[in-house]
PAZAPA-4460 file (N, C-alpha, C; in steps of 0.05 Angstrom, whole numbers, plus 32768, in hexadecimal, padded with zeros to 4 digits):
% residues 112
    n_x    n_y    n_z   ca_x   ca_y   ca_z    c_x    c_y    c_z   seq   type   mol
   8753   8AE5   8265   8763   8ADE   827C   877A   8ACC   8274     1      X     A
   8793   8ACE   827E   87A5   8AC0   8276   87A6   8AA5   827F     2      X     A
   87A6   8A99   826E   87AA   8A74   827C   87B9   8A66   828B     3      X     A
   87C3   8A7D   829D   87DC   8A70   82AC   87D8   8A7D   82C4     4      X     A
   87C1   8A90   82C7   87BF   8AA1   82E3   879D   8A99   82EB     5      X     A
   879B   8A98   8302   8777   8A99   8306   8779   8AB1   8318     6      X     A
   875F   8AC1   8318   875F   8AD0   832F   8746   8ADD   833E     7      X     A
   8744   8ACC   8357   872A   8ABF   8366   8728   8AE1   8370     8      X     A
   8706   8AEB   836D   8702   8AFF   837C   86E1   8AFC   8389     9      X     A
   86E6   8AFB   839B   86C7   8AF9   83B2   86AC   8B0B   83AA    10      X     A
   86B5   8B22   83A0   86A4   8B34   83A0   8693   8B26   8388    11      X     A
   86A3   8B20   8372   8694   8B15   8356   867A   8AFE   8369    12      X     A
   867D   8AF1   8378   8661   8ADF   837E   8656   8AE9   8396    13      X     A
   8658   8B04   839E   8647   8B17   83AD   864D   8B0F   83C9    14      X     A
   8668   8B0D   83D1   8665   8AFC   83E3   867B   8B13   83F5    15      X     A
   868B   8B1F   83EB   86A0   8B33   83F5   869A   8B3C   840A    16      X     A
   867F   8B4B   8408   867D   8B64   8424   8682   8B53   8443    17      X     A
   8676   8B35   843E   8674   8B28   8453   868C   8B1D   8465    18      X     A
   86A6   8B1F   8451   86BF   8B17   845C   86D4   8B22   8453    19      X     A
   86D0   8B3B   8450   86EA   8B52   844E   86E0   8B6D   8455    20      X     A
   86DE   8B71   846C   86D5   8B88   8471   86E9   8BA8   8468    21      X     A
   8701   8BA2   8461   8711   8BB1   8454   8718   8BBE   843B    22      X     A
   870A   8BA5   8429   8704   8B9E   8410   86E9   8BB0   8408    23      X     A
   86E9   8BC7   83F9   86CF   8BD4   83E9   86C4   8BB9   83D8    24      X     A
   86A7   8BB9   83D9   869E   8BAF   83B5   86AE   8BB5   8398    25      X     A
   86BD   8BC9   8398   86D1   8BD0   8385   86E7   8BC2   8381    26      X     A
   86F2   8BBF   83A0   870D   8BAC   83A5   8702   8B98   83AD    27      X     A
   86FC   8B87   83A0   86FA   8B67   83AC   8710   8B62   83B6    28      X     A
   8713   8B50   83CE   872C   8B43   83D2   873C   8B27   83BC    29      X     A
   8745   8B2A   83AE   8756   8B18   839B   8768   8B07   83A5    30      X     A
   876F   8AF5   8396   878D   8AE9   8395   8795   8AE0   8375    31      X     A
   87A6   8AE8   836B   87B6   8ADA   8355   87BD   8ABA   835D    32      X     A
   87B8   8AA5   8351   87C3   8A91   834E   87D2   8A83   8335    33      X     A
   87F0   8A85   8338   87FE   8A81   8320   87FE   8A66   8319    34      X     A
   87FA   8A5C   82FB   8802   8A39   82FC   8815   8A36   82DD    35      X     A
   8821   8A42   82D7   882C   8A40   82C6   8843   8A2F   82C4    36      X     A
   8853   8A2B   82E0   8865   8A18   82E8   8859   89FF   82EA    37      X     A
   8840   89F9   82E8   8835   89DB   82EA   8828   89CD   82D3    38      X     A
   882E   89B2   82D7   8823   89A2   82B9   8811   899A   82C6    39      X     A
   87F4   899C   82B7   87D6   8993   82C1   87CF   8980   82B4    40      X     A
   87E8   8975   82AA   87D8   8955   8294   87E5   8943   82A8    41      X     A
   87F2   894F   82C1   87F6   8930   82D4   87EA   8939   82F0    42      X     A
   87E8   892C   82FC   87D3   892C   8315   87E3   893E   831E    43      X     A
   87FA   8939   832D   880D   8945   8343   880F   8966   833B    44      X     A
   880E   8968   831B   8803   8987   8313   87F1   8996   8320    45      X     A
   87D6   8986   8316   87B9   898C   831F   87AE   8990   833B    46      X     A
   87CB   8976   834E   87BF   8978   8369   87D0   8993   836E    47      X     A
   87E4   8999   836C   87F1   89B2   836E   87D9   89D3   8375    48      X     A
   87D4   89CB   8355   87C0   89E9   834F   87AE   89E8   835E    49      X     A
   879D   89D2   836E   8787   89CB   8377   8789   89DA   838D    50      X     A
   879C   89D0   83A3   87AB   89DD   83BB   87B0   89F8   83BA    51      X     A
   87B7   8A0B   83A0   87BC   8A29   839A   87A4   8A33   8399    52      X     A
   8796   8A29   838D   8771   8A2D   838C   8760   8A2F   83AA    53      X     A
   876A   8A14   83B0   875A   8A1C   83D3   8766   8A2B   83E3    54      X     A
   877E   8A33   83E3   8785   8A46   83F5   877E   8A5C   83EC    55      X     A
   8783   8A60   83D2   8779   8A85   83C9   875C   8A81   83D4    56      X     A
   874D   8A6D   83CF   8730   8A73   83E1   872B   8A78   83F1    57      X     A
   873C   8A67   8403   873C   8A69   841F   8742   8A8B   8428    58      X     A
   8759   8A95   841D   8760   8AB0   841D   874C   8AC1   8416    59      X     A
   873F   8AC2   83FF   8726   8AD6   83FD   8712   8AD1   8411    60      X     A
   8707   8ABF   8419   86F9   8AB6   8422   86FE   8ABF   8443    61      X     A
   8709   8ABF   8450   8713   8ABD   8469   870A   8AD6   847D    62      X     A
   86EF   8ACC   8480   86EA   8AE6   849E   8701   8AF5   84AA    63      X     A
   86F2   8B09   84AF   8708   8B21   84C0   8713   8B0E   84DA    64      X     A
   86F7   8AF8   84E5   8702   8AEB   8506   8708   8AD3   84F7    65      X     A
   8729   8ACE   84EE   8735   8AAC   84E3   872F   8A9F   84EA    66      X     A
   8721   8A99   8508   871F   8A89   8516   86FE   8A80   850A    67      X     A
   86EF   8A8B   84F9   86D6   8A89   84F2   86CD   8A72   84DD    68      X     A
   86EA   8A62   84D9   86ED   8A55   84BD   86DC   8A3B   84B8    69      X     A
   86BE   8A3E   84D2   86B8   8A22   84CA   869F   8A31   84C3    70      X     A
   8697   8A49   84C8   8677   8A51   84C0   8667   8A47   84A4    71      X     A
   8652   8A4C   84A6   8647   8A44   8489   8652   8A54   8470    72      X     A
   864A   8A72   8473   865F   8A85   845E   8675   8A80   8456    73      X     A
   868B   8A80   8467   8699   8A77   845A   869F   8A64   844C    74      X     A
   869B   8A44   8452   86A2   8A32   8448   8689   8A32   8431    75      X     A
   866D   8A3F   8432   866A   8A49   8411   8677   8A5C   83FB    76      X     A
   8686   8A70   8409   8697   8A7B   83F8   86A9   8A69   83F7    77      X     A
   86BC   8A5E   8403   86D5   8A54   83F8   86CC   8A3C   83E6    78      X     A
   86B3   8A31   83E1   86AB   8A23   83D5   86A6   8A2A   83B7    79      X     A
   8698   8A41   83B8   8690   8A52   839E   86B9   8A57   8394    80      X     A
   86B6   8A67   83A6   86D3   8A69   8394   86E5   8A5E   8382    81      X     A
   86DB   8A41   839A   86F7   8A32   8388   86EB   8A28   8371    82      X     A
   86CA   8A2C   8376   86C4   8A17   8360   86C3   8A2A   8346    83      X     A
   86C1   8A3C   834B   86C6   8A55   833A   86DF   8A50   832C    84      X     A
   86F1   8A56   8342   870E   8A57   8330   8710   8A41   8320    85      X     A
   8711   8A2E   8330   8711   8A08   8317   8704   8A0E   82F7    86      X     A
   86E2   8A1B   82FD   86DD   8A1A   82E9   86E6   8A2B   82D1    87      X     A
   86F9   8A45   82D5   8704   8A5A   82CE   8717   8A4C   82C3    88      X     A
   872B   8A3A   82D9   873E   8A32   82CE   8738   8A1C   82AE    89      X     A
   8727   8A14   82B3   871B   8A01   829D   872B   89E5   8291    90      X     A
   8736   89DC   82A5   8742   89C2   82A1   8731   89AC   82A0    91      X     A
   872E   899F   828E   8727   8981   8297   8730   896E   82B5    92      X     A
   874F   8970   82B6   8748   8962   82CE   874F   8969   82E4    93      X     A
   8756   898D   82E5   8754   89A0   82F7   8734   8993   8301    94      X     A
   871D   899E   82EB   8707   8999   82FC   86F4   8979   82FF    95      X     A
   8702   8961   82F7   8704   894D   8305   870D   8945   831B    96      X     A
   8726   8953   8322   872D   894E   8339   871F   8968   8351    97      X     A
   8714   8977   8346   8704   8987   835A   86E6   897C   8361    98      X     A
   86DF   896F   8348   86BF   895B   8353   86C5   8944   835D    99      X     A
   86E8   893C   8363   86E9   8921   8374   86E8   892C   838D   100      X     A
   86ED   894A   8394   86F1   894A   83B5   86D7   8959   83B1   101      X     A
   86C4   8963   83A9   86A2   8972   83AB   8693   8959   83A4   102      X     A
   868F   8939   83A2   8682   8933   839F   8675   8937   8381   103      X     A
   8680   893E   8371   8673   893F   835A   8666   8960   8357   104      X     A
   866B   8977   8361   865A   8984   8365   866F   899B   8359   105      X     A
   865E   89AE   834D   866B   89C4   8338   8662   89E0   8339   106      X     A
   866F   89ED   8332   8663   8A06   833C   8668   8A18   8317   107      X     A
   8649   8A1F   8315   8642   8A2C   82F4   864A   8A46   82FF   108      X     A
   8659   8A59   82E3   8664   8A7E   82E3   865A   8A79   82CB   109      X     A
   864D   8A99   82D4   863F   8AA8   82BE   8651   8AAE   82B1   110      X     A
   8649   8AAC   829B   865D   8ABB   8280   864B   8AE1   8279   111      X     A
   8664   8AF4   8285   865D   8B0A   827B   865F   8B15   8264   112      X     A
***
């Protein structure tokens, strides 16, 4: 994967069928997140990508009814996700600054 793109898909943590009804198991719903324009050795970088991260979550994640955005599912997928993508992305303080807003809390990907 190239180090300058992440790209969050729902289906990978089994979670797709439940909030894309449009979306096959084949087509997960995605988003590309670009960071190549950002320096991650200063905060204002990192908080940057952080914000690109939760919204692509938020986006995969997002029941057919928007209005659904406080249920348990979702806010475990958009949870998985992001913690997914952070750990994809594999920054040091990309994912420091993601266990300052989780409480310390991390989310392990299988390596295939």
């Amino acid at each position: 994967m190239n180090r300058f793109t992440i790209t969050m898909m729902v289906s990978a943590l089994g979670l797709g069928s439940q909030f894309a009804s449009a979306a096959s198991p084949q087509d997960p719903p995605t988003v590309i997140v670009r960071f190549a324009d950002l320096d991650l050795t200063h905060i204002q970088g990192v908080a940057v990508l952080y914000q690109r991260l939760e919204r692509a979550a938020e986006t995969v994640c997002a029941p057919e009814n928007s209005r659904d955005l406080v249920s348990q599912p979702y806010k475990m997928c958009r949870q998985i996700a992001l913690g997914t993508a952070v750990a994809k992305v594999d920054r040091p303080a990309l994912t420091a600054y993601y266990r300052a807003k989780f409480g310390g809390a991390t989310v392990q990907i299988a390596q295939k």
